[in-house]
N, C-alpha and C positions, 0 to 999 in steps of 0.2 A: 053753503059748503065751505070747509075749511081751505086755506090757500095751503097745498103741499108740495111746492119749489121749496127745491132745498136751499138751506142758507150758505152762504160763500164761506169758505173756509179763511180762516182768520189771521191764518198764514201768508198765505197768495192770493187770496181771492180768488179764487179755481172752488165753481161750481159743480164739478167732478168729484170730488175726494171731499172727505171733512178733515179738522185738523187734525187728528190722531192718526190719518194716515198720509197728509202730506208732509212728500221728499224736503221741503224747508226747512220744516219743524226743527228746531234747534233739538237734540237728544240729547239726555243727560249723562254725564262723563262716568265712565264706568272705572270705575276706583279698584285697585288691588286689596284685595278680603286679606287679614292676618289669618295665617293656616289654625287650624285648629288646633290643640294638642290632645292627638287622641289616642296617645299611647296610655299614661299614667302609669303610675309607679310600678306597679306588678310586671306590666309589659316593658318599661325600661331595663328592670332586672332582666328579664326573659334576655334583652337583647345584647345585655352585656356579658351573658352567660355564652351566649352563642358566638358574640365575637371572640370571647376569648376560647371558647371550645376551635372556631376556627385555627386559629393562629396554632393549635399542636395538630391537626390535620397535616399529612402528609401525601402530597400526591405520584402516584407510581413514576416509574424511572420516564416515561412516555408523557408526563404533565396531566395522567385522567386521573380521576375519584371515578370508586366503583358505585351505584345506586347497590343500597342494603335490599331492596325488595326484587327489583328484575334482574338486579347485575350487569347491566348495562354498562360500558363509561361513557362517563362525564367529561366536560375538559371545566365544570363550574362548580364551584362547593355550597350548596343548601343545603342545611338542617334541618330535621327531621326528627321528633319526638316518638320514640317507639312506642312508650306509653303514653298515651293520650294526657294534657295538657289540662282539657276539661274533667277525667277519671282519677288523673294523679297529679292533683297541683304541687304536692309534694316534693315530686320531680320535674316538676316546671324550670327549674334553674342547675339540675344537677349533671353533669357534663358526660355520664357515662349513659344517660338517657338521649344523646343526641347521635344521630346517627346520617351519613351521606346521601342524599336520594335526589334522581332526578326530577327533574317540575313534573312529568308526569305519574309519577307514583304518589308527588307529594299532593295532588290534585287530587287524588283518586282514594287517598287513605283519608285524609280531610281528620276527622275527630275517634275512627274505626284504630281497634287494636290490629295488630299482622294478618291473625288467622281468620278476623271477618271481612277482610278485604278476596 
């Protein structure tokens, strides 16, 4: 019959654990990843349309933006593509297609035109 004691772990010699889970084990240094860029060119347009659509926003005498879909206020300014982004890339950068809306409308419209939400 085969001998099956287990073999001492190579770390500590701890007959309990093997090396891959003893607490000695030196672990290898976990290094900061370079981010991705995972915007690219299309989506940078997108974003500098928006800032600048930002910057002519106006907010009521009270500091709110109104959300275009429930009319809610806001005291935050998100952008919102009335026409879908994915239907009309054409209007993907055009500033008259952007319009104010709370995080939860802009949740909840997603890639949907007005009336099938």
């Amino acid at each position: 019959m085969p001998d099956l004691k287990a073999k001492p772990c190579k770390e500590c010699g701890s007959e309990w654990h093997s090396r891959f889970h003893c607490p000695y084990r030196p672990r290898p240094r976990l290094t900061a990843h370079k981010p991705m860029n995972k915007i690219g060119r299309v989506g940078k347009e997108t974003a500098k349309a928006v800032a600048k659509w930002k910057k002519t926003q106006q907010a009521d005498h009270q500091g709110y933006y109104e959300c275009y879909i429930c009319h809610r206020k806001i005291d935050y300014l998100m952008a919102e593509h009335v026409k879908s982004k994915v239907r009309r890339p054409d209007l993907r950068t055009d500033p008259n297609n952007f319009k104010p809306t709370c995080a939860e409308c802009n949740a909840r419209k997603m890639s949907k035109d007005l009336d099938e939400i």
